[in-house]
C-alpha positions as CSV (number, residue, x, y, z in Angstrom):
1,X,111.4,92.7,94.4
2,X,110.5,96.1,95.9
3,X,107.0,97.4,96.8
4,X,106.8,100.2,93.4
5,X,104.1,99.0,91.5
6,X,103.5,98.4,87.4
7,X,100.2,97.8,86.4
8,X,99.7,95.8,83.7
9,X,95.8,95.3,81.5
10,X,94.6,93.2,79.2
11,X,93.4,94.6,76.3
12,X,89.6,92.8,75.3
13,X,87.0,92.8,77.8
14,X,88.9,95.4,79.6
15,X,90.0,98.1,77.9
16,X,87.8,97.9,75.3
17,X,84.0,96.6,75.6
18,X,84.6,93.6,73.1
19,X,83.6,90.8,74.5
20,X,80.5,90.2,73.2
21,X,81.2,91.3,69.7
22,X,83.8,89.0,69.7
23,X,81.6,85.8,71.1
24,X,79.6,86.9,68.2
25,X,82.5,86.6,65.8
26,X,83.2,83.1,66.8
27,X,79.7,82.2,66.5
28,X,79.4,83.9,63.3
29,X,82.7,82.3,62.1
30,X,82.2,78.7,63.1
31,X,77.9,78.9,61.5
32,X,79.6,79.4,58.4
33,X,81.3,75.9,58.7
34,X,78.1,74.2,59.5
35,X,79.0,74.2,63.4
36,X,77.4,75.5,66.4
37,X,79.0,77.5,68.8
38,X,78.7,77.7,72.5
39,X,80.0,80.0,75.6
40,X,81.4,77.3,77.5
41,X,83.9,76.8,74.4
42,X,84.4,80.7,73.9
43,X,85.4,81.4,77.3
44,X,87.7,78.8,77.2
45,X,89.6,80.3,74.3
46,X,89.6,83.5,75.7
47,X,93.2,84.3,76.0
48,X,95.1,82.8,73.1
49,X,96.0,83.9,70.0
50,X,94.0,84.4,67.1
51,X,96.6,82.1,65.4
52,X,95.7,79.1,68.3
53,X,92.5,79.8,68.1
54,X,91.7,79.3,64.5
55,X,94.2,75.9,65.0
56,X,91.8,74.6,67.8
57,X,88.6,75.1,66.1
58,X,90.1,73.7,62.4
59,X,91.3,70.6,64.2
60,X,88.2,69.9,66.3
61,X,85.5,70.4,64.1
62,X,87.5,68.9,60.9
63,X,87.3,72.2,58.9
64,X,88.0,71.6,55.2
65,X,89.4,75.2,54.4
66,X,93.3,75.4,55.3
67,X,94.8,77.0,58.3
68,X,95.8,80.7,56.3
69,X,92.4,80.7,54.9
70,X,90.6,80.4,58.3
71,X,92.7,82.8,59.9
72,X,92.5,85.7,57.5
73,X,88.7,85.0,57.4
74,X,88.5,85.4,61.4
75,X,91.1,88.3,60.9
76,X,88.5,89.9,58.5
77,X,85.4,89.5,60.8
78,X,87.7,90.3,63.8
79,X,89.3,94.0,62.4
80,X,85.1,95.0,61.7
81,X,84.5,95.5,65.8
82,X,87.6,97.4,66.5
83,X,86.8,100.3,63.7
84,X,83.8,101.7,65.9
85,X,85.0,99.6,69.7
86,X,83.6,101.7,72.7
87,X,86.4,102.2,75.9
88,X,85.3,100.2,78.9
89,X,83.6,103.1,81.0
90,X,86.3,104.6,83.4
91,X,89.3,103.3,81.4
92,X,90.7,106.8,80.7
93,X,89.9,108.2,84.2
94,X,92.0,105.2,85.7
95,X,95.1,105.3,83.3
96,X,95.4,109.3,84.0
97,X,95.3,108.7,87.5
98,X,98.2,105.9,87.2
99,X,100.5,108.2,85.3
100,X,99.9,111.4,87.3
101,X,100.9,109.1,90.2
102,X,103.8,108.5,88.3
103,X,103.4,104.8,88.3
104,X,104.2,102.5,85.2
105,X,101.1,101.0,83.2
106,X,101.8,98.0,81.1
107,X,99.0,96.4,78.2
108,X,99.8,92.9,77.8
109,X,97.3,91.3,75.2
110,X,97.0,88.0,73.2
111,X,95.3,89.9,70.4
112,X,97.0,91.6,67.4
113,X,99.3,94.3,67.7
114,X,98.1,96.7,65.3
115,X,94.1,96.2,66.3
116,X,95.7,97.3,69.4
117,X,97.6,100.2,68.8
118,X,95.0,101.6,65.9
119,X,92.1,101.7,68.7
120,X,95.0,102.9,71.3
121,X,95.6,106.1,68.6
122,X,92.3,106.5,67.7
123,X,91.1,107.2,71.3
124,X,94.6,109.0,72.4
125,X,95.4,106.3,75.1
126,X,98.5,105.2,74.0
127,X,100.4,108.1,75.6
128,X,99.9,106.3,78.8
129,X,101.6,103.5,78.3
130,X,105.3,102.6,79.2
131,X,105.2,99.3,77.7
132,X,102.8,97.1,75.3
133,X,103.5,93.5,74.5
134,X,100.7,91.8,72.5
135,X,100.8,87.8,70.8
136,X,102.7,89.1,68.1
137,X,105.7,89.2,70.6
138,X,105.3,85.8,72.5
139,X,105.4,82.1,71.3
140,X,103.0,80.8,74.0
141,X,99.4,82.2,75.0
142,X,97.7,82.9,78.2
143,X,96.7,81.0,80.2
144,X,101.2,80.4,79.7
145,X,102.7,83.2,82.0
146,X,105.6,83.9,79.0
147,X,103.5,87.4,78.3
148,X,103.8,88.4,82.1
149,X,107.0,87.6,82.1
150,X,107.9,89.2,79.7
151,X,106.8,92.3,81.0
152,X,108.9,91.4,84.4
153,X,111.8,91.3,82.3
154,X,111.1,94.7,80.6
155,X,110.2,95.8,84.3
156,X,111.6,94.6,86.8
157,X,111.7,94.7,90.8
158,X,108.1,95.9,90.9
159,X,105.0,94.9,92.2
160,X,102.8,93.9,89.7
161,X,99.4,94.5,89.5
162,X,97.4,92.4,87.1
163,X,94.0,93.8,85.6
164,X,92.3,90.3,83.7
165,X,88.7,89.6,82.7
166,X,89.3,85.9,81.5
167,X,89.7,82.7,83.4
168,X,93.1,82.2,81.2
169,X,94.4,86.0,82.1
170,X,94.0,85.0,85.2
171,X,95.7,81.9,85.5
172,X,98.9,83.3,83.3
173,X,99.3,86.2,86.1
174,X,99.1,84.4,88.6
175,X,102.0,81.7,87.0
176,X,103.8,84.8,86.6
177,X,103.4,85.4,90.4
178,X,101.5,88.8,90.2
179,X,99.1,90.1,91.6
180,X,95.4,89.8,90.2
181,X,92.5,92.5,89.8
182,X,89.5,90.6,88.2
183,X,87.5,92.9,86.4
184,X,84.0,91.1,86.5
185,X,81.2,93.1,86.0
186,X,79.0,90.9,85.0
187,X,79.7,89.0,88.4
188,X,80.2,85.6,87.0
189,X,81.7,82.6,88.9
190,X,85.4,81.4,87.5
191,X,86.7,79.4,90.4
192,X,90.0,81.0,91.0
193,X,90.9,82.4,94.1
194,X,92.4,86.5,92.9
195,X,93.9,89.2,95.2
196,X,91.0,91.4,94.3
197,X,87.6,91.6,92.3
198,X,86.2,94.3,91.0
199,X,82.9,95.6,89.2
200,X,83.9,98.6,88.1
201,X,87.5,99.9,86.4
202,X,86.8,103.0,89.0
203,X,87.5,101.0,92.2
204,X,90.9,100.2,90.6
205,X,91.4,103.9,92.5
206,X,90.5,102.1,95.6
207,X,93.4,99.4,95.0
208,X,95.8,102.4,94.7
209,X,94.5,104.2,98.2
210,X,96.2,101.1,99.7
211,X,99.1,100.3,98.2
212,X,99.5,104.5,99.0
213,X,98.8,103.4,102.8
214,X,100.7,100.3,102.7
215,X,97.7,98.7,103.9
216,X,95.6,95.9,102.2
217,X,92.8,93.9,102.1
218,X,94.2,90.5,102.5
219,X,91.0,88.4,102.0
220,X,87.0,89.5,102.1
221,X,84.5,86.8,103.7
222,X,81.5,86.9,105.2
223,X,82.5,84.3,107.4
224,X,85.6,84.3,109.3
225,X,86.9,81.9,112.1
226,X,90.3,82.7,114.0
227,X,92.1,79.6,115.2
228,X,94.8,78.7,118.0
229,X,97.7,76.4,116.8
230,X,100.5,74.9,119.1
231,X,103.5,77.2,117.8
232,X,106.5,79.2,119.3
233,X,108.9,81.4,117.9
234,X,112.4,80.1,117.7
235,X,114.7,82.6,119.7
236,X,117.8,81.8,120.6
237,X,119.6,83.1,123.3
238,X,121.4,86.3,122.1
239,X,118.3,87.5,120.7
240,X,116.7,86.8,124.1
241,X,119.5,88.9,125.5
242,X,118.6,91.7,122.9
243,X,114.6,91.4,123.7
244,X,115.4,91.9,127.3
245,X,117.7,94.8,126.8
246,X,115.2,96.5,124.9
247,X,112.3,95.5,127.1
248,X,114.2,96.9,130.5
249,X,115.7,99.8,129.1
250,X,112.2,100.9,128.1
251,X,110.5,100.0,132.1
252,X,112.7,102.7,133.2
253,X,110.8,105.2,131.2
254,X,107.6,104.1,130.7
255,X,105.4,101.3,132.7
256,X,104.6,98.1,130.3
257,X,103.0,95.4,131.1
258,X,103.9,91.6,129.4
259,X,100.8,90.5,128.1
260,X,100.1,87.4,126.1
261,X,99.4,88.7,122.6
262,X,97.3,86.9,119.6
263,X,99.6,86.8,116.5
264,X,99.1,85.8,113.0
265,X,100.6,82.5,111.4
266,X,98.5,81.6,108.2
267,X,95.0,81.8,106.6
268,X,93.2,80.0,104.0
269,X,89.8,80.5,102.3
270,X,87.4,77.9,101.3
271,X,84.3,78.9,99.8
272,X,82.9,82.2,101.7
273,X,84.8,81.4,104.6
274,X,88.3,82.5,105.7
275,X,89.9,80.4,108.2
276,X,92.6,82.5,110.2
277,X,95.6,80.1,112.0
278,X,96.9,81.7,115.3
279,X,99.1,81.6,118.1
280,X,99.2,83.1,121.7
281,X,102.8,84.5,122.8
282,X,104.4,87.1,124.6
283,X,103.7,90.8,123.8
284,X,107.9,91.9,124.8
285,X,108.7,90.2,121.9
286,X,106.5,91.9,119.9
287,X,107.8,95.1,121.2
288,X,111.3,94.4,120.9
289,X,110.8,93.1,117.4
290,X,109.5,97.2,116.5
291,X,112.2,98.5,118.1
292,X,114.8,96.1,115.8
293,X,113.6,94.6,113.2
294,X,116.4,93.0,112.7
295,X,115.2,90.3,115.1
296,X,112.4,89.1,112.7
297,X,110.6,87.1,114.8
298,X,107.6,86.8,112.8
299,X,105.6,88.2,115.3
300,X,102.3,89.8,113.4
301,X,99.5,90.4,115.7
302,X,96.0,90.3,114.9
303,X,93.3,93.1,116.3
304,X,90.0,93.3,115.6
305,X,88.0,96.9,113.7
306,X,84.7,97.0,113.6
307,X,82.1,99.9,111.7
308,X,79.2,100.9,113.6
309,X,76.3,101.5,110.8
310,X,72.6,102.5,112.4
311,X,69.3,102.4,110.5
312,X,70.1,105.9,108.4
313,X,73.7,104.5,108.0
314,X,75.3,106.8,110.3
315,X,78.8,105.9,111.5
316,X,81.2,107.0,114.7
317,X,84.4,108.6,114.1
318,X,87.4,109.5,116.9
319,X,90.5,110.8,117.2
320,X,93.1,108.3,119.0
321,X,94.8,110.0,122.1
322,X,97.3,107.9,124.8
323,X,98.1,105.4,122.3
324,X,101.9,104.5,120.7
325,X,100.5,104.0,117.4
326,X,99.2,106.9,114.9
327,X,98.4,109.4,117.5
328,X,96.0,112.2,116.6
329,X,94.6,109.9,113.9
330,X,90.9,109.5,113.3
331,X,89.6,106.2,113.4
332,X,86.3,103.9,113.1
333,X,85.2,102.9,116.5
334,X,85.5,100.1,117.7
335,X,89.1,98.9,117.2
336,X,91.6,97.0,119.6
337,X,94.0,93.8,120.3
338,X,92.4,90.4,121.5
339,X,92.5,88.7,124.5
340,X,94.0,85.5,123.9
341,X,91.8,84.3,126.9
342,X,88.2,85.3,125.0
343,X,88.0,81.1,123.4
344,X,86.5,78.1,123.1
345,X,89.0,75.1,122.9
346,X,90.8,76.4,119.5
347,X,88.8,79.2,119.1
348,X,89.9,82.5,119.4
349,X,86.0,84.4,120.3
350,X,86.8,87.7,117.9
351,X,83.1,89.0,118.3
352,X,83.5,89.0,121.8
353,X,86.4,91.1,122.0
354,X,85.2,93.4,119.3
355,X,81.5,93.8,121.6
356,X,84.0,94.6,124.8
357,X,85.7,97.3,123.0
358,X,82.5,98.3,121.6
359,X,80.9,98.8,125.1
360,X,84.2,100.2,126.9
361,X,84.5,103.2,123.8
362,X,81.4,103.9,123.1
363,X,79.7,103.0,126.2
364,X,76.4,101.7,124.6
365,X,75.4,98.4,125.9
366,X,75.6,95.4,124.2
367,X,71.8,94.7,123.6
368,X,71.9,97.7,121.6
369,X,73.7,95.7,118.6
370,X,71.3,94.1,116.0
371,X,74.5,91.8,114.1
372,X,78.0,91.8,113.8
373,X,79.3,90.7,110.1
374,X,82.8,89.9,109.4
375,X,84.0,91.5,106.2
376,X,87.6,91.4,105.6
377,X,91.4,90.9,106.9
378,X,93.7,94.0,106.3
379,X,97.2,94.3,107.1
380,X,98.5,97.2,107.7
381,X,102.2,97.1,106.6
382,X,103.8,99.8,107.6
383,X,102.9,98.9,111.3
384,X,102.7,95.1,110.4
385,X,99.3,94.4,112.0
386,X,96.5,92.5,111.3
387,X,92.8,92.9,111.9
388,X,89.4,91.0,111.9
389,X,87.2,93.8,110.3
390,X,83.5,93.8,110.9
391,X,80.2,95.7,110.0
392,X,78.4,96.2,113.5
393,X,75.0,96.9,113.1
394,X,73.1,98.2,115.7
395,X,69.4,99.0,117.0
396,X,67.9,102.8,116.5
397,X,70.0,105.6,116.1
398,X,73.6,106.7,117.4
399,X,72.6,109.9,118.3
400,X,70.1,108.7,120.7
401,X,72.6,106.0,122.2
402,X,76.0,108.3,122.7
403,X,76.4,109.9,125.8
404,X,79.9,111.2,125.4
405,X,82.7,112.4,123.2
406,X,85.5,111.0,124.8
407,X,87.1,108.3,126.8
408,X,90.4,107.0,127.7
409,X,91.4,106.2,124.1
410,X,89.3,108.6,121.8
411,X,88.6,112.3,122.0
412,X,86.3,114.4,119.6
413,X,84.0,111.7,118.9
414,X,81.9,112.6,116.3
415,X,79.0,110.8,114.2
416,X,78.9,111.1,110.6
417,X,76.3,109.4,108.0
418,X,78.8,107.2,105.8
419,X,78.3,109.2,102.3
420,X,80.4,112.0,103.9
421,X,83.7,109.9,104.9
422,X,85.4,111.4,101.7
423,X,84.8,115.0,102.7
424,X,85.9,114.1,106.0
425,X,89.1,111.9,104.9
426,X,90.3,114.6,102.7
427,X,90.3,117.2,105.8
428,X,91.9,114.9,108.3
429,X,94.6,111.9,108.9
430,X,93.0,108.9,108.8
431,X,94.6,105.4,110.3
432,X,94.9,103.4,106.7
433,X,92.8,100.3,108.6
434,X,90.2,102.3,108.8
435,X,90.5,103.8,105.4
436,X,90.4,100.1,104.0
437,X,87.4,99.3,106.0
438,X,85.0,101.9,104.2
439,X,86.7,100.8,100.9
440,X,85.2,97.2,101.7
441,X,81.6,98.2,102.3
């Protein structure tokens, strides 16, 4: 598999706003039999064929009328919505961005192909598709991954980018080992752990800033707790041989110092709460795993990035200077590395390190922050880094607080109110971290 993305949609719910036309349908269809409906049973059959559907219902409620008879009376019912459908709002906007970005879209739908393709014509969308597979073309249904797969058949060596609004969609891209963008605007809970959630189809733009950067959200929590384990890369000795080649060939031109760095093993979410597995080594093999990566030590750091918002949502922006990594870049402020030494027994103390930077670039005491809240943990592939992103709310004003515009790291720091980052992104270089830390608030 390569990194070029495919995007792939569902069709119902959204595409087209059908979802509740349709629960009315099944309600409609099942009254008529002398049976009563409910949503728990509608959401569950979201995601099969009509064919499965109408099977399901005949053989659980002992409906007289045969199988053919109950299907083309559900077909009948079913074909009304999609004469006069309305386009999920955004739909178009998102599918012209895709293909002017050259990047293959994909509709992959358990309905009927030629509902499909009629409301695809009528609104001129089906231009934008490279590939449409619908029930007619697979033997199994969603929540089965054969329809996904198929598409990775018809497609492949991509990274695949799933956009479901059913429990079942879900489930089926995630067999299929894609990626998942639930569209839930309605906000409901469905138990299932996705690689993103959205409200709108518009922040589907946001999704495409970072796979642009090669930098992405990894998980969103309001809580998040960054743990020490008892773990040590494996080196053998030649690669030790190579790290200190590359470590004292770089002494004679520069002065480093061999710190003990905090680097990234696992992570797992329960609930609201991400739970972040660690472990402390040494920062030369870090440096000698950038300058081969053919040593592939696994050795990912983690940093922290913080936001400062005041009370009129004003923000601090700065341009990195004496650093090795995107020089001349603007930034959020704070941002560092961690001190393995800031703990409690396992405990790595994030905060902490993220209120020392705070203090050291911005020089505004500590007492001036009302709350830190963890948000988020983005990597940042390209320079394969993690951070502990954090909203740091503080007391007052920042214009009252800031008593310069530059220190060791930064130069030209500036304050901003948060409604003009896009005007200012568009001007300027950005690093992506900070670019998928505004995307998360």
């Amino acid at each position: 598999m390569n990194d070029k993305p495919l995007f792939i949609f569902d069709f119902d719910g959204v595409i087209v706003d059908s979802i509740d036309a349709l629960y009315h349908i099944y309600m409609d269809f099942l009254s008529e039999v002398g049976v009563k409906g409910n949503s728990e049973e509608f959401n569950l059959l979201n995601g099969p064929k009509l064919s499965e559907i109408v099977f399901f219902l005949k053989e659980k409620y002992a409906i007289q009328k045969s199988q053919d008879e109950l299907f083309d009376i559900y077909m009948e019912k079913i074909s009304s919505i999609y004469e006069n459908i309305k386009l999920n709002e955004g739909i178009k906007d998102i599918l012209k961005l895709l293909s002017n970005k050259n990047i293959k879209i994909a509709l992959a739908s358990s309905s009927n192909k030629k509902e499909i393709e009629s409301v695809l014509n009528k609104n001129q969308l089906k231009e934008y598709f490279d590939f449409i597979i619908t029930g007619d073309d697979v033997d199994e249904s969603k929540p089965s991954p054969k329809i996904y797969n198929a598409v990775k058949k018809k497609y492949p060596k991509h990274k695949y980018y799933v956009i479901e609004d059913s429990k079942n969609g879900i489930k089926s891209a995630i067999s299929a080992g894609m990626e998942t963008i639930l569209y839930n605007p309605q906000q409901k809970e469905i138990n299932i752990e996705v690689t993103y959630e959205i409200c709108f189809l518009k922040q589907i733009k946001k999704i495409v800033t970072e796979i642009e950067l090669n930098c992405f959200t990894v998980a969103k929590a309001k809580e998040i707790t960054l743990k020490v384990i008892s773990y040590e890369p494996n080196i053998n000795t030649q690669q030790k041989n190579t790290i200190n080649k590359l470590w004292n060939d770089e002494l004679t031109r520069k002065q480093l110092f061999n710190g003990k760095i905090v680097s990234y093993k696992s992570h797992k979410k329960t609930s609201n709460t991400l739970i972040i597995e660690c472990f402390i080594t040494q920062y030369k093999y870090f440096f000698a795993q950038l300058k081969n990566s053919e040593l592939n030590l696994e050795i990912i750091p983690i940093g922290v990035s913080g936001i400062i918002i005041d009370k009129e949502n004003n923000t601090l922006l700065a341009i990195r200077h004496n650093v090795t990594e995107y020089e001349g870049f603007y930034e959020f402020l704070p941002a560092g590395s961690i001190d393995s030494s800031k703990r409690n027994n396992t405990d790595i103390l994030f905060k902490e390190q993220l209120i020392t930077e705070f203090k050291e670039e911005t020089k505004i005491t500590k007492d001036c922050i009302h709350k830190i809240e963890p948000c988020c943990l983005i990597f940042d592939k390209n320079h394969k880094v993690y951070d502990i992103c954090s909203k740091i709310y503080i007391k007052g004003l920042i214009s009252d607080l800031l008593e310069s515009e530059e220190n060791e790291e930064y130069r030209n720091i500036k304050i901003i109110n948060i409604s003009n980052y896009h005007n200012k992104i568009k001007e300027n270089s950005f690093v992506p971290t900070s670019v998928v830390i505004f995307n998360n608030i």
